[in-house]
TIMI-2910 file (N, C-alpha, C, CB; in pm, 1 decimal, decimal comma, always signed):
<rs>
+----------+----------+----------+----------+----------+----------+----------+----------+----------+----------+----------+----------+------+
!      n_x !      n_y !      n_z !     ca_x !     ca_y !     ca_z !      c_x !      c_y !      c_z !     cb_x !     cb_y !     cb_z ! resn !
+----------+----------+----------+----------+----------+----------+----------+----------+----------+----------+----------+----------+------+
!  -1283,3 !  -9059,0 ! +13599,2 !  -1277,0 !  -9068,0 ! +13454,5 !  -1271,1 !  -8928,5 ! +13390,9 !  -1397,5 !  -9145,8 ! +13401,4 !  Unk !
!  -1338,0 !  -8855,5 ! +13443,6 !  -1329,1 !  -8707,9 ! +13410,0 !  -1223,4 !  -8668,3 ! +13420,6 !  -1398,1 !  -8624,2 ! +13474,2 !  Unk !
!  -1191,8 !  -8647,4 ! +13526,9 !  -1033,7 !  -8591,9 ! +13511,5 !   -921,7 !  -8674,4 ! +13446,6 !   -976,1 !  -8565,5 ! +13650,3 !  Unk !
!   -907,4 !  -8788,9 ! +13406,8 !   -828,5 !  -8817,1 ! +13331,5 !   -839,4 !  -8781,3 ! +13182,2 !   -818,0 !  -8925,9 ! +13354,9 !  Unk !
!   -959,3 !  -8801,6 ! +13171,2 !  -1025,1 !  -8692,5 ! +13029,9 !   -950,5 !  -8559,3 ! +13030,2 !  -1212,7 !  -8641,3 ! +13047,8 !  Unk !
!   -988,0 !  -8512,0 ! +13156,4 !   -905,2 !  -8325,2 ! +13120,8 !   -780,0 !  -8320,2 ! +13129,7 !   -936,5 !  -8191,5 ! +13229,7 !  Unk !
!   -710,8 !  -8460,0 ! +13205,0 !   -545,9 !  -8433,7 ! +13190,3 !   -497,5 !  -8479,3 ! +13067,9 !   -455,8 !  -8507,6 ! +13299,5 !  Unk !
!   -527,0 !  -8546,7 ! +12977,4 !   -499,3 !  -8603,6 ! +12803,5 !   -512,0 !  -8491,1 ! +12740,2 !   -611,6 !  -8719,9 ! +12725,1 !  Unk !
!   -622,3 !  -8392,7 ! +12770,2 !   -698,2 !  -8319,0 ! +12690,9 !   -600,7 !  -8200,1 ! +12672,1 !   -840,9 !  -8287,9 ! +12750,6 !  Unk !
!   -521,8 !  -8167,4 ! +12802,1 !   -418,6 !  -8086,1 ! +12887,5 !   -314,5 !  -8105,7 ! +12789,5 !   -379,5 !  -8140,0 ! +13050,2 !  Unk !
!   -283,4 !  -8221,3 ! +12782,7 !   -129,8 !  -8255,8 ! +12709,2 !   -139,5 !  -8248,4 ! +12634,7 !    -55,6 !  -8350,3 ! +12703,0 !  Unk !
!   -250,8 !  -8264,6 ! +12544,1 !   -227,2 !  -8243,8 ! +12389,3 !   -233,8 !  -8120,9 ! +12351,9 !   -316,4 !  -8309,5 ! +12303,9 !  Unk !
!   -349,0 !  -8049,6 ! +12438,5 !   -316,0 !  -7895,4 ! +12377,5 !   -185,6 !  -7835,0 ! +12437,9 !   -443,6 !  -7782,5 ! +12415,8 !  Unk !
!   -128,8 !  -7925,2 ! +12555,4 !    +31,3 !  -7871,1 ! +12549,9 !   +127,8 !  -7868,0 ! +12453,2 !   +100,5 !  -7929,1 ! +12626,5 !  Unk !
!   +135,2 !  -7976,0 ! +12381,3 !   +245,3 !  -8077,3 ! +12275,4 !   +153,9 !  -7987,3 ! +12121,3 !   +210,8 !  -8338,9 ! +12294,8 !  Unk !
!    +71,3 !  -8005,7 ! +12112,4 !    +36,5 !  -7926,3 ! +12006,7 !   +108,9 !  -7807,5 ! +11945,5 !    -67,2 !  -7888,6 ! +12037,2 !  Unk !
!   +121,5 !  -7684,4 ! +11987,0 !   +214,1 !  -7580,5 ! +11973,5 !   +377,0 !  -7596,3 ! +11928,2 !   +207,3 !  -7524,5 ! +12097,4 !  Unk !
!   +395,8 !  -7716,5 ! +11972,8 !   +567,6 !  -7790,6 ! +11964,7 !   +554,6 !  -7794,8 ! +11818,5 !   +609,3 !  -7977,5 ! +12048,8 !  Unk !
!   +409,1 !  -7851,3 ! +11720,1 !   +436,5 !  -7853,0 ! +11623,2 !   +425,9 !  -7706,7 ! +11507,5 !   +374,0 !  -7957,4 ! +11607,4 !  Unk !
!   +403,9 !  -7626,0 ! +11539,8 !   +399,5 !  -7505,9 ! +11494,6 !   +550,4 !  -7464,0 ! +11431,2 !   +348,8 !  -7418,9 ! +11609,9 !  Unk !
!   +535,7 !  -7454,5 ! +11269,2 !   +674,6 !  -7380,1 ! +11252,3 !   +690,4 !  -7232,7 ! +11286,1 !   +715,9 !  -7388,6 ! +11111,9 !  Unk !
!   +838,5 !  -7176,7 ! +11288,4 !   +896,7 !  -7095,7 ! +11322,9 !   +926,5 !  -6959,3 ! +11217,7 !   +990,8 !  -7165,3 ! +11367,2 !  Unk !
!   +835,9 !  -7015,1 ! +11009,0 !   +878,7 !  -6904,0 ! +10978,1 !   +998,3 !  -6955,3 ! +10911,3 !   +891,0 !  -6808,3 ! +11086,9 !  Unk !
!  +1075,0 !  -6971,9 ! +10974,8 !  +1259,1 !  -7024,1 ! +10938,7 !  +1253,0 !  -7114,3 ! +10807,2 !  +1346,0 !  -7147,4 ! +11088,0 !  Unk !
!  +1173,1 !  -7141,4 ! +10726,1 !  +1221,0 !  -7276,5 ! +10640,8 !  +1279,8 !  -7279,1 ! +10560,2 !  +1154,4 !  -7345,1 ! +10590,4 !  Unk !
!  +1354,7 !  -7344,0 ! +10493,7 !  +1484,7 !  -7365,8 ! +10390,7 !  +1375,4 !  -7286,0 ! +10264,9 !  +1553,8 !  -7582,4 ! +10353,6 !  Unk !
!  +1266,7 !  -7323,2 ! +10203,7 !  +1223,0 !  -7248,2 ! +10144,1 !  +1180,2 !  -7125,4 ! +10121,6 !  +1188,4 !  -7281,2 ! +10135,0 !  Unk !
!  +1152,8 !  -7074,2 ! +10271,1 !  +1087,8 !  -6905,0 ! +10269,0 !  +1221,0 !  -6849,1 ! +10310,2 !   +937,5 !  -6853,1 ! +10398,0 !  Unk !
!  +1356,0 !  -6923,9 ! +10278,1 !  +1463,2 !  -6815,3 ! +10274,5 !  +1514,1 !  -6803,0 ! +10127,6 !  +1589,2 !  -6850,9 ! +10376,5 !  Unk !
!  +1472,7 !  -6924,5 ! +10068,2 !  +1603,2 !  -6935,3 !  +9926,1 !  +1485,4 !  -6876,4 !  +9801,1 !  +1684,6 !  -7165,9 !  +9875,5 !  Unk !
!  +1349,7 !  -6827,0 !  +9817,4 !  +1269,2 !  -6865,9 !  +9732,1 !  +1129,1 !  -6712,3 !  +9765,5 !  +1230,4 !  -7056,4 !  +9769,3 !  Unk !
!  +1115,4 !  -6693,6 !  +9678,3 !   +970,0 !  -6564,0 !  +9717,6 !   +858,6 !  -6583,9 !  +9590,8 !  +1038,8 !  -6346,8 !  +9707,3 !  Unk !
!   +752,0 !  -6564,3 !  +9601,9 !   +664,1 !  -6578,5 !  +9507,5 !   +588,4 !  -6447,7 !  +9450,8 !   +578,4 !  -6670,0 !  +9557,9 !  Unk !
!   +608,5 !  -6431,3 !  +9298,3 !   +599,7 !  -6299,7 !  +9259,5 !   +477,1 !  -6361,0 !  +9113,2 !   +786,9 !  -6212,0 !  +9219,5 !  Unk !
!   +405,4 !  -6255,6 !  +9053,4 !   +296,1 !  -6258,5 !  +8984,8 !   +398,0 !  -6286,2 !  +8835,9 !   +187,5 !  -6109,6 !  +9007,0 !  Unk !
!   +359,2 !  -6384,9 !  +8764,0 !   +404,4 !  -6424,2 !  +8686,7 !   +347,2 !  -6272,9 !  +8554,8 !   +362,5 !  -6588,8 !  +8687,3 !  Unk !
!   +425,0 !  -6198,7 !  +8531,0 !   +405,7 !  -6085,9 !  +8451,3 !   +385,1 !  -6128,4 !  +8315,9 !   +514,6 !  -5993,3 !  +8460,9 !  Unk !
!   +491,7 !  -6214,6 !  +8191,7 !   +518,5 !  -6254,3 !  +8134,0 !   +390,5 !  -6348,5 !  +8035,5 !   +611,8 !  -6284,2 !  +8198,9 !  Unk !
!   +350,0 !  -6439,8 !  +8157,3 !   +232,9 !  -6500,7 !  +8135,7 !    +93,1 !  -6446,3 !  +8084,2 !   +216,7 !  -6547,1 !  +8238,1 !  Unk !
!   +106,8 !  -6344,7 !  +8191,3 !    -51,8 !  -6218,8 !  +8241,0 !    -39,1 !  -6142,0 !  +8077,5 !     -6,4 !  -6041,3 !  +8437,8 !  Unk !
!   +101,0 !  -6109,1 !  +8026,9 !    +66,2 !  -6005,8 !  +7912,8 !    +56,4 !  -6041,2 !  +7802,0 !   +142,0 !  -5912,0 !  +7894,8 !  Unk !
!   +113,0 !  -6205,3 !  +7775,9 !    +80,5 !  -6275,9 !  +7689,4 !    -51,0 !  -6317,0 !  +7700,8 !   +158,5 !  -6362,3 !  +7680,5 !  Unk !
!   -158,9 !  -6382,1 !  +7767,1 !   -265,1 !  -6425,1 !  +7805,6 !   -361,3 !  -6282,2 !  +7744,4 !   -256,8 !  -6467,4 !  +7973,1 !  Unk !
!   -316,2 !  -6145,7 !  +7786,9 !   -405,1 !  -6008,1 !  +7785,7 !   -392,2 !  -5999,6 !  +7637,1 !   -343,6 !  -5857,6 !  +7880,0 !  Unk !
!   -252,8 !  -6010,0 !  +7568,9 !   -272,9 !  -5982,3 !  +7445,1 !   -334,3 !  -6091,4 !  +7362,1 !   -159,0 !  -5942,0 !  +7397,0 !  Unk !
!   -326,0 !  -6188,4 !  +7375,5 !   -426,7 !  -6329,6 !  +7286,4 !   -534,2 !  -6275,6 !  +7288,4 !   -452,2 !  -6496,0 !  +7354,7 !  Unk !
!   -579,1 !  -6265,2 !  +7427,7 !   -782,6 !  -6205,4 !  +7476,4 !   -796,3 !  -6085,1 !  +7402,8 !   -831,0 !  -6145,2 !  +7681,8 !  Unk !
!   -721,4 !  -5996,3 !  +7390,2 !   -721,6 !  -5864,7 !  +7281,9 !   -760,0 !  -5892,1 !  +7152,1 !   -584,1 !  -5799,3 !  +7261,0 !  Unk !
!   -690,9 !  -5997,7 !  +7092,7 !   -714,1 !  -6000,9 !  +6934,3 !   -793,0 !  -6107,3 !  +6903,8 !   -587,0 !  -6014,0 !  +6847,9 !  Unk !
!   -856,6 !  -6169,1 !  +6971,2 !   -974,8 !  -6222,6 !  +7001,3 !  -1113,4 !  -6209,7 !  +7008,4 !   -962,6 !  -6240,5 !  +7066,6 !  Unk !
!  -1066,3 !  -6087,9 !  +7136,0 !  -1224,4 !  -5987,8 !  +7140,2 !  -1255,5 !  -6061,0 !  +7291,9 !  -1387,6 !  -6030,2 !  +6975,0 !  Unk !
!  -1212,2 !  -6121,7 !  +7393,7 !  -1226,4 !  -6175,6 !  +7488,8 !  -1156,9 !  -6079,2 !  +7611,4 !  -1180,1 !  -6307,1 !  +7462,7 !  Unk !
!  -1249,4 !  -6028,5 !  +7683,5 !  -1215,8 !  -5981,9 !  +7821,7 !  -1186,9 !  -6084,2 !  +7918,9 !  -1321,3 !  -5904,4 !  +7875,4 !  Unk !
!  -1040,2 !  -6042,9 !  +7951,6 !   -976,3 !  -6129,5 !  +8059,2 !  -1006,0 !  -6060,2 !  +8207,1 !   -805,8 !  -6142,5 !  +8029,5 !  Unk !
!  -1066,2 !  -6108,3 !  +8317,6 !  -1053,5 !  -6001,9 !  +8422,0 !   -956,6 !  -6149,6 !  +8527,2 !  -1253,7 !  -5912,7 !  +8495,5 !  Unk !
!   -853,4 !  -6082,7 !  +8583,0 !   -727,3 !  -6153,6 !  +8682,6 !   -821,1 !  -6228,9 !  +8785,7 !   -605,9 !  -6022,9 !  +8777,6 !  Unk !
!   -853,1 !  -6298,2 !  +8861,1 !   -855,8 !  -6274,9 !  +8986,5 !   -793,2 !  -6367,3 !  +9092,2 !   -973,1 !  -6259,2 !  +9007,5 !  Unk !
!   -714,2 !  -6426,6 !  +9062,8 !   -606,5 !  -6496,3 !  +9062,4 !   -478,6 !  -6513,1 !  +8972,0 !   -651,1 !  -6583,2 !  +9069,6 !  Unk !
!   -402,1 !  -6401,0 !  +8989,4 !   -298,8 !  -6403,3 !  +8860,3 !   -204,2 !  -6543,6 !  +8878,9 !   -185,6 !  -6246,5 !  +8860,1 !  Unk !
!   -156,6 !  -6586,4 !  +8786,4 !    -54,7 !  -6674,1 !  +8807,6 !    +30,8 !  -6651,6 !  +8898,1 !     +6,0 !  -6692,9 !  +8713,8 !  Unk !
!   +123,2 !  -6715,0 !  +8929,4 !   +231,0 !  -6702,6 !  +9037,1 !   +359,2 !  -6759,0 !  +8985,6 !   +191,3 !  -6777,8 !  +9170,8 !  Unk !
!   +469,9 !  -6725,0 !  +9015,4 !   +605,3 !  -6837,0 !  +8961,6 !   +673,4 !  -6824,6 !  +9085,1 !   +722,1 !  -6788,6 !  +8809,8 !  Unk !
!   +809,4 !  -6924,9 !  +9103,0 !   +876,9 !  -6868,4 !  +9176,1 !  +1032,0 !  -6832,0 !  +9201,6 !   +838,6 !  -6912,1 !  +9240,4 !  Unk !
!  +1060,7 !  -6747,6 !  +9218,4 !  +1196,4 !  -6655,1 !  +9182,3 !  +1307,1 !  -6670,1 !  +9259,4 !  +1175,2 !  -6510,3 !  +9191,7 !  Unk !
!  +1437,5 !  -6681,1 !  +9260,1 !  +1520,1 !  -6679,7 !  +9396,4 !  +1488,0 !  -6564,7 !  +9485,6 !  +1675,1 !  -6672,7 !  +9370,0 !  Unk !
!  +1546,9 !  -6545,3 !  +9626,0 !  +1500,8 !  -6404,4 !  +9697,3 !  +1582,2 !  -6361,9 !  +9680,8 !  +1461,8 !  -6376,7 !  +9825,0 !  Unk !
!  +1717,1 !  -6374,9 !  +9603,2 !  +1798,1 !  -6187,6 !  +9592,8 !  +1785,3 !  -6115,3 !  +9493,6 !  +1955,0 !  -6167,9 !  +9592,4 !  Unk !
!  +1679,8 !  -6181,0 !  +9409,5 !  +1677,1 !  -6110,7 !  +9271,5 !  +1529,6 !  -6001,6 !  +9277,5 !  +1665,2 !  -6248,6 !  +9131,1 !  Unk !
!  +1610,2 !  -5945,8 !  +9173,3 !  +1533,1 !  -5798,3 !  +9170,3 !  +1454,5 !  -5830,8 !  +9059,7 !  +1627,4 !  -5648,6 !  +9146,1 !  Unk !
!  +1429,7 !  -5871,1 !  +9001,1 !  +1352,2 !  -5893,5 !  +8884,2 !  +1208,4 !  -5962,6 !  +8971,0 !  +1444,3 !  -6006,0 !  +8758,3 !  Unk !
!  +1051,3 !  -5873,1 !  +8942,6 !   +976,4 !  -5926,1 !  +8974,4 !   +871,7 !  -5951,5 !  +8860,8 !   +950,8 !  -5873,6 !  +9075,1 !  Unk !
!   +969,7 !  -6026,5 !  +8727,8 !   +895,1 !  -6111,5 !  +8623,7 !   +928,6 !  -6217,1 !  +8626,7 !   +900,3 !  -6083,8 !  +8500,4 !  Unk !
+----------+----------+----------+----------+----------+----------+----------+----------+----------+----------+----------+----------+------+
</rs>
Protein backbone atom coordinates (compact mmCIF):
# COMPACT_ATOMS: atom_id res chain seq x y z
CA UNK A 1 0.00 0.00 0.00
CA UNK A 2 2.86 2.21 0.62
CA UNK A 3 4.37 2.08 -2.35
CA UNK A 4 1.50 2.57 -4.37
CA UNK A 5 1.03 5.69 -2.24
CA UNK A 6 4.64 6.86 -3.40
CA UNK A 7 4.05 5.89 -7.04
CA UNK A 8 0.60 8.35 -7.37
CA UNK A 9 2.47 10.68 -5.27
CA UNK A 10 5.47 10.33 -8.10
CA UNK A 11 3.09 11.13 -10.95
CA UNK A 12 1.55 13.88 -9.83
CA UNK A 13 4.48 15.73 -8.86
CA UNK A 14 5.56 14.55 -12.40
CA UNK A 15 2.37 15.94 -14.46
CA UNK A 16 2.29 18.92 -12.22
CA UNK A 17 5.08 21.07 -13.90
CA UNK A 18 3.22 20.24 -17.48
CA UNK A 19 0.93 22.78 -16.03
CA UNK A 20 3.25 25.64 -15.52
CA UNK A 21 3.07 28.50 -18.14
CA UNK A 22 5.86 29.47 -20.32
CA UNK A 23 5.74 33.40 -19.95
CA UNK A 24 4.49 33.31 -23.76
CA UNK A 25 0.79 34.54 -23.30
CA UNK A 26 -1.27 36.36 -25.84
CA UNK A 27 -1.52 38.94 -23.09
CA UNK A 28 2.07 39.57 -21.72
CA UNK A 29 2.85 40.17 -25.45
CA UNK A 30 0.03 42.61 -26.72
CA UNK A 31 -0.36 44.46 -23.28
CA UNK A 32 2.16 45.99 -20.22
CA UNK A 33 0.97 47.56 -17.08
CA UNK A 34 2.09 51.08 -16.26
CA UNK A 35 1.04 53.50 -13.10
CA UNK A 36 -1.92 55.25 -14.08
CA UNK A 37 -0.23 59.01 -13.92
CA UNK A 38 -3.31 60.92 -14.94
CA UNK A 39 -5.40 59.49 -12.14
CA UNK A 40 -2.43 59.90 -9.28
CA UNK A 41 -2.30 63.86 -10.27
CA UNK A 42 -5.76 64.39 -10.37
CA UNK A 43 -6.43 62.46 -7.00
CA UNK A 44 -2.95 64.71 -5.50
CA UNK A 45 -4.49 67.82 -6.67
CA UNK A 46 -8.28 67.32 -5.14
CA UNK A 47 -6.22 66.15 -1.64
CA UNK A 48 -4.30 69.60 -2.09
CA UNK A 49 -7.26 71.88 -2.04
CA UNK A 50 -8.81 70.04 0.49
CA UNK A 51 -6.07 69.93 2.97
CA UNK A 52 -5.89 65.98 2.79
CA UNK A 53 -2.51 64.13 2.58
CA UNK A 54 -2.57 61.46 0.05
CA UNK A 55 0.40 58.97 0.69
CA UNK A 56 0.42 56.12 -2.72
CA UNK A 57 0.95 52.83 -1.60
CA UNK A 58 -0.57 51.16 -4.17
CA UNK A 59 -0.82 53.52 -7.13
CA UNK A 60 -3.42 52.71 -9.61
CA UNK A 61 -2.50 50.74 -12.57
CA UNK A 62 -4.05 50.88 -16.30
CA UNK A 63 -3.23 49.01 -19.12
CA UNK A 64 -1.38 50.21 -22.27
CA UNK A 65 -0.50 48.41 -25.60
CA UNK A 66 3.41 47.24 -25.48
CA UNK A 67 4.72 49.40 -28.35
CA UNK A 68 3.73 52.49 -26.99
CA UNK A 69 5.89 54.89 -25.43
CA UNK A 70 3.61 56.76 -23.52
CA UNK A 71 3.81 55.63 -19.81
CA UNK A 72 0.42 57.64 -18.89
Amino acid sequence: MKREWFAAIAAVLMVLPACATDGRSQFARNERIVVDAQYVNEVNNASRLTGVNVTWVNPPTKRVPAGSNSDN
